[in-house]
C-alpha positions as a Markdown table, in Angstrom:
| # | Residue | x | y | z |
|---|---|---|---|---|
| 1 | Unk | 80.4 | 105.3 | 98.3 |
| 2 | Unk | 82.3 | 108.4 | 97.7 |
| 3 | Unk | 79.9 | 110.5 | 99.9 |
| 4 | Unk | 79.5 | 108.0 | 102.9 |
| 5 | Unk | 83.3 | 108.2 | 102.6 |
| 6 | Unk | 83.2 | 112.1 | 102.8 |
| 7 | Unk | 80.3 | 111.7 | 105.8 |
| 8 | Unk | 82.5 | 109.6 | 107.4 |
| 9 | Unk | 85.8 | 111.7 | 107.3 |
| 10 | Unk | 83.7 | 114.9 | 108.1 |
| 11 | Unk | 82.4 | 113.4 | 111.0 |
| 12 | Unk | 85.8 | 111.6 | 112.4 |
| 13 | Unk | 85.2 | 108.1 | 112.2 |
| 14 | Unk | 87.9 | 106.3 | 111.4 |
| 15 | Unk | 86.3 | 102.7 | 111.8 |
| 16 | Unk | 83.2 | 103.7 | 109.1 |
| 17 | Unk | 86.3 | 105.2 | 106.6 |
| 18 | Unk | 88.5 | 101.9 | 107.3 |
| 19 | Unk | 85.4 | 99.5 | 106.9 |
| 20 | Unk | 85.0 | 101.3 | 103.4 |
| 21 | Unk | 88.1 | 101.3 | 102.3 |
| 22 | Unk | 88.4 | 97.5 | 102.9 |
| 23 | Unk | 85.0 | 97.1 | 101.2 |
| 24 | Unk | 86.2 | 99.0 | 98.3 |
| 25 | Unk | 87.7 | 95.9 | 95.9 |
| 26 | Unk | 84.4 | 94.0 | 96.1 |
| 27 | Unk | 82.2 | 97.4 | 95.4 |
| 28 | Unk | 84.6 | 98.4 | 92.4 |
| 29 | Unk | 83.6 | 95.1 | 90.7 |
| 30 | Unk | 79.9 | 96.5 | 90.7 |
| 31 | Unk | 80.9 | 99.7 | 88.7 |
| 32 | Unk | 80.1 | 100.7 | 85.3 |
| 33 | Unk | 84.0 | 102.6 | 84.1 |
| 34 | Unk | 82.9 | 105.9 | 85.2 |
| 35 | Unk | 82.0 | 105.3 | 88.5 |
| 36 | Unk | 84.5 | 103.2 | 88.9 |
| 37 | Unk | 87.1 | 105.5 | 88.2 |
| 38 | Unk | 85.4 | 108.2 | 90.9 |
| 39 | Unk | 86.0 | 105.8 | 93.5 |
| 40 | Unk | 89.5 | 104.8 | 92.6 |
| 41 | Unk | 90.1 | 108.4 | 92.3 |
| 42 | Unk | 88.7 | 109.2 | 95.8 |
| 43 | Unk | 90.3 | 106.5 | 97.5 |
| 44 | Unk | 94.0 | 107.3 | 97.7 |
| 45 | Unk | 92.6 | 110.4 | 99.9 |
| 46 | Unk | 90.6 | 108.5 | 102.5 |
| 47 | Unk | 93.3 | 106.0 | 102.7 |
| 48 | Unk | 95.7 | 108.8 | 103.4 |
| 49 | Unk | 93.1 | 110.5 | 105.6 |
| 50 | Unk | 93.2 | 107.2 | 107.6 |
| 51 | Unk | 96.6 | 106.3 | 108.0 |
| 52 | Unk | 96.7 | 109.7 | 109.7 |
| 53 | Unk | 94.1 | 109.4 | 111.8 |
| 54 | Unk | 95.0 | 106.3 | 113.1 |
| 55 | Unk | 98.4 | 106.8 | 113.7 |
| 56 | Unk | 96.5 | 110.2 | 115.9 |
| 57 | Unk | 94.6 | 107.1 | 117.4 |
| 58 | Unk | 97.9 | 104.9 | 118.3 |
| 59 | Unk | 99.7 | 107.9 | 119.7 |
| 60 | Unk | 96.6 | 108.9 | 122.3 |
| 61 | Unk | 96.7 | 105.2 | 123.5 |
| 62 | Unk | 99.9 | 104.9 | 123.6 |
| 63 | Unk | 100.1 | 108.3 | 125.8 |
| 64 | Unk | 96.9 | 106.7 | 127.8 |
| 65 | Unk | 98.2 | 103.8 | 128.5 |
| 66 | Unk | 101.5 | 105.5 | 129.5 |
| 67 | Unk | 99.8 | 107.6 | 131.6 |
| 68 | Unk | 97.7 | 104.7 | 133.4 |
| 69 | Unk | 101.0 | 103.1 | 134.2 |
| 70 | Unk | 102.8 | 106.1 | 135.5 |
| 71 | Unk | 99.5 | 107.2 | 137.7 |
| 72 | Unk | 99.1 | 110.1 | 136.4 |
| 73 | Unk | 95.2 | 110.3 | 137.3 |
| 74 | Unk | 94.5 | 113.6 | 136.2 |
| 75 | Unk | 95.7 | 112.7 | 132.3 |
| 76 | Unk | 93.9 | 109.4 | 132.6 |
| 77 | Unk | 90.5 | 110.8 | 133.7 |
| 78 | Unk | 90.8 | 113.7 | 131.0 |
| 79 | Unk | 92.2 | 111.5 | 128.5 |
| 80 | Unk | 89.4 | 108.7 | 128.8 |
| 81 | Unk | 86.4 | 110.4 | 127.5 |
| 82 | Unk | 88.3 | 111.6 | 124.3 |
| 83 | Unk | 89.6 | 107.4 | 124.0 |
| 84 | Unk | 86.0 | 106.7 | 124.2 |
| 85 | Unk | 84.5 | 109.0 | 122.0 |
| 86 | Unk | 87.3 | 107.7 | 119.3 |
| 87 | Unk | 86.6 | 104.4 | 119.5 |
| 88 | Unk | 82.6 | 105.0 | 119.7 |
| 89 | Unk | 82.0 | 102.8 | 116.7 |
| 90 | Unk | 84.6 | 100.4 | 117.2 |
| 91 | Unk | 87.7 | 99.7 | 119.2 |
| 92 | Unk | 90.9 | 97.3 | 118.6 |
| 93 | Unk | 91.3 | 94.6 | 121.3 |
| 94 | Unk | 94.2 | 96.7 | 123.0 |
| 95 | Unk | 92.6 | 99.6 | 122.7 |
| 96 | Unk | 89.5 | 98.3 | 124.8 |
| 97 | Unk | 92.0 | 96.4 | 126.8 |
| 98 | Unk | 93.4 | 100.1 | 127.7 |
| 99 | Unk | 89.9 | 101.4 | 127.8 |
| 100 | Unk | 89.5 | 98.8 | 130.9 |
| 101 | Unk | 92.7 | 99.6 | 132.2 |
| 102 | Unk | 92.2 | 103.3 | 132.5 |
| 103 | Unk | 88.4 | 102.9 | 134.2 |
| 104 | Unk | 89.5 | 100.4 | 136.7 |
| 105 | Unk | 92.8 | 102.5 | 137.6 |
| 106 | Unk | 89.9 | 105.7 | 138.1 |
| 107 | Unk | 87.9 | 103.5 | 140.0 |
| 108 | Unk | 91.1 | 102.3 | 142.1 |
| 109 | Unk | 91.9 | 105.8 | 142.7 |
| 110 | Unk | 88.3 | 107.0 | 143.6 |
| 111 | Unk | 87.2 | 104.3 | 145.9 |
| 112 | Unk | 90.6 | 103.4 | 147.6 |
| 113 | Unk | 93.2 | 105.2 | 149.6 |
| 114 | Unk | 96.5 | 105.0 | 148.6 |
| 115 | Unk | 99.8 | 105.1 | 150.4 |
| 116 | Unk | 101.5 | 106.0 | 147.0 |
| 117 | Unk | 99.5 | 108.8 | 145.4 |
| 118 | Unk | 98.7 | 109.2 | 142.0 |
| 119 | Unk | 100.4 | 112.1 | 139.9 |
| 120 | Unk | 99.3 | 115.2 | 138.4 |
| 121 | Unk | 101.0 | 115.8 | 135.4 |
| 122 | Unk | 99.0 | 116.7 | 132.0 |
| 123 | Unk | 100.7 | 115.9 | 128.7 |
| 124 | Unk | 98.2 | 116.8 | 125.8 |
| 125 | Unk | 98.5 | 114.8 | 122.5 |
| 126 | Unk | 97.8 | 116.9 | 119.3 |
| 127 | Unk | 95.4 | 116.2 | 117.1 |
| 128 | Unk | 96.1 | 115.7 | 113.3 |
């Protein structure tokens, strides 16, 4: 457990470290003491490693879907491949409901003339 929670860290995905963390109780019951106390040791980290990479997460929807409403369409077309790759290997329901939002507003702006155009304006989020 303690190195898939490392792999998973390492590799930035945030749904593999949350679905361990929430796994953890039932797997600590397996334990002999000594293994136990590893993983109870290594937990607090991931935890804290997740809290910040999903408040990172939040914050670039939040900015997404900000940007979708404003019509930005520069932000939202090079924001949507980084919201993708985040949620590669599992998204909330609002963040697949902004996921739609920001592909049909690219396809909108692609396929159909507008009288109202979209704006260019990038506003990076940081990453943790």
């Amino acid at each position: 457990m303690i190195r898939g929670l490392d792999a998973a860290q390492r590799a930035n995905a945030v749904h593999h470290v949350r679905r361990l963390c929430a796994g953890s109780i039932n797997f600590l019951d397996t334990l002999d003491a000594a293994a136990r106390a590893e993983v109870e040791e290594a937990l607090p980290a991931a935890r804290a490693w997740l809290e910040v990479h999903e408040d990172y997460q939040a914050r670039f929807f939040a900015e997404l879907e900000r940007a979708i409403a404003e019509r930005r369409a520069f932000d939202v077309r090079s924001q949507l491949q980084q919201a993708a790759a985040l949620t590669r290997r599992g998204a909330s329901a609002s963040e697949q409901r902004v996921l739609a939002a920001a592909r049909a507003f690219l396809r909108d702006v692609d396929h159909v003339g507008h009288t109202d155009p979209p704006k260019m304006v990038a506003n990076p989020v940081r990453r943790p």
